[in-house]
N, C-alpha and C positions, 0 to 999 in steps of 0.2 A: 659386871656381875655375869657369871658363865650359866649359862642356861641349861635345866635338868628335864629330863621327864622320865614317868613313871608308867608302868605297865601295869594295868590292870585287870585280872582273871574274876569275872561275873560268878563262873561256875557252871553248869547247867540249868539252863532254866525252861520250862515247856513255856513258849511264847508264841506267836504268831510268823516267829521265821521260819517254822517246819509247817505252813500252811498249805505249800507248794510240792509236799513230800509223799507221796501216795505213803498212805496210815501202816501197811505190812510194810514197806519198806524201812521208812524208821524205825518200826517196832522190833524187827529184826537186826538195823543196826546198834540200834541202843541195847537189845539182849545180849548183844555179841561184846562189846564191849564192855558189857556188865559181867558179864561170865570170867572174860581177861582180868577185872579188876578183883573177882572173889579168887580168880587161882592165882594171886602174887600175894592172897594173905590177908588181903585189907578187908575193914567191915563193909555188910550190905550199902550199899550207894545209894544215895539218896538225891531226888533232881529239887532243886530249890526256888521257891516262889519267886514271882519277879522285884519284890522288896528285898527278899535277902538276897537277892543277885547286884543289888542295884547299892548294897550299903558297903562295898569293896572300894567300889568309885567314889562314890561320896566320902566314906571316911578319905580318901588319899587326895582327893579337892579339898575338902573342909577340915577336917579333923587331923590329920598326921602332919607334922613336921616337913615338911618341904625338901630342907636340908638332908633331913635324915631318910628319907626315900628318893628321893634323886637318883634316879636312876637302876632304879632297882624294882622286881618285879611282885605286885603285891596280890596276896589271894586269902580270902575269911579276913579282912579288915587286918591285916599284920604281912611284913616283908616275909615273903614266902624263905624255906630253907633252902639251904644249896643240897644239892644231887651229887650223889659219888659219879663219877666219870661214868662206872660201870651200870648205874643202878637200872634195874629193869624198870619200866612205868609204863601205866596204860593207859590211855584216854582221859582216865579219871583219877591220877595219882596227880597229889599235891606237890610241892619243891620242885624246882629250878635247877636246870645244868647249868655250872659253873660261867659255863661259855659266854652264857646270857649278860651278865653282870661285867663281863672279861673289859676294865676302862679304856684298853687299847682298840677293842673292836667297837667299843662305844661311842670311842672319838673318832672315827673311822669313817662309824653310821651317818656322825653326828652332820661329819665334812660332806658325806655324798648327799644326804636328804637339801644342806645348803647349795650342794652344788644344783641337784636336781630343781627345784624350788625356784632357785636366780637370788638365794638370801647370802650370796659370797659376799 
């Protein structure tokens, strides 16, 4: 049986890993990025509780099909869409460059992570 895994994108969430961040600083990065994500068009952003951050994982542990996400990168509890080669995104744009999913670079990863590890 060939062994899969999946990526999975939380989202934003305010948690205790920016505890370390002096407060203007974040507040200024997170502005600045918010501002990128309103000029490519998309609606106000919203940052998400640590539950709804937490049920992306969960569903692709428990609840999704094994087979069917294997290898594939998943975000809001559903296999993210692919990305035009070209597509502009910001910090906080949803879908996936093609690249990511690409089975030849997957099998690639798959070989080095075994080499690196001693799991040859």
């Amino acid at each position: 049986m060939a062994s899969t895994s999946e990526a999975s994108n939380p989202g934003v969430i305010l948690t205790e890993l920016t505890r370390n961040i002096a407060p203007e600083v974040f507040e200024s990065a997170f502005a600045s990025m918010h501002e990128q994500h309103l000029a490519l068009g998309n609606a106000p952003f919203e940052v998400k509780t640590p539950a709804q951050g937490a049920a992306t994982t969960l569903w692709a542990g428990v609840v999704a099909d094994a087979e069917t996400i294997g290898g594939r990168y998943c975000e809001d509890c559903a296999i993210a869409a692919p990305l035009a080669d070209d597509a502009v995104v910001s910090a906080f744009s949803a879908g996936v460059r093609p690249y990511a999913f690409d089975p030849v670079r997957a099998e690639q990863l798959w070989i080095k992570c075994a080499e690196l590890t001693g799991e040859v």
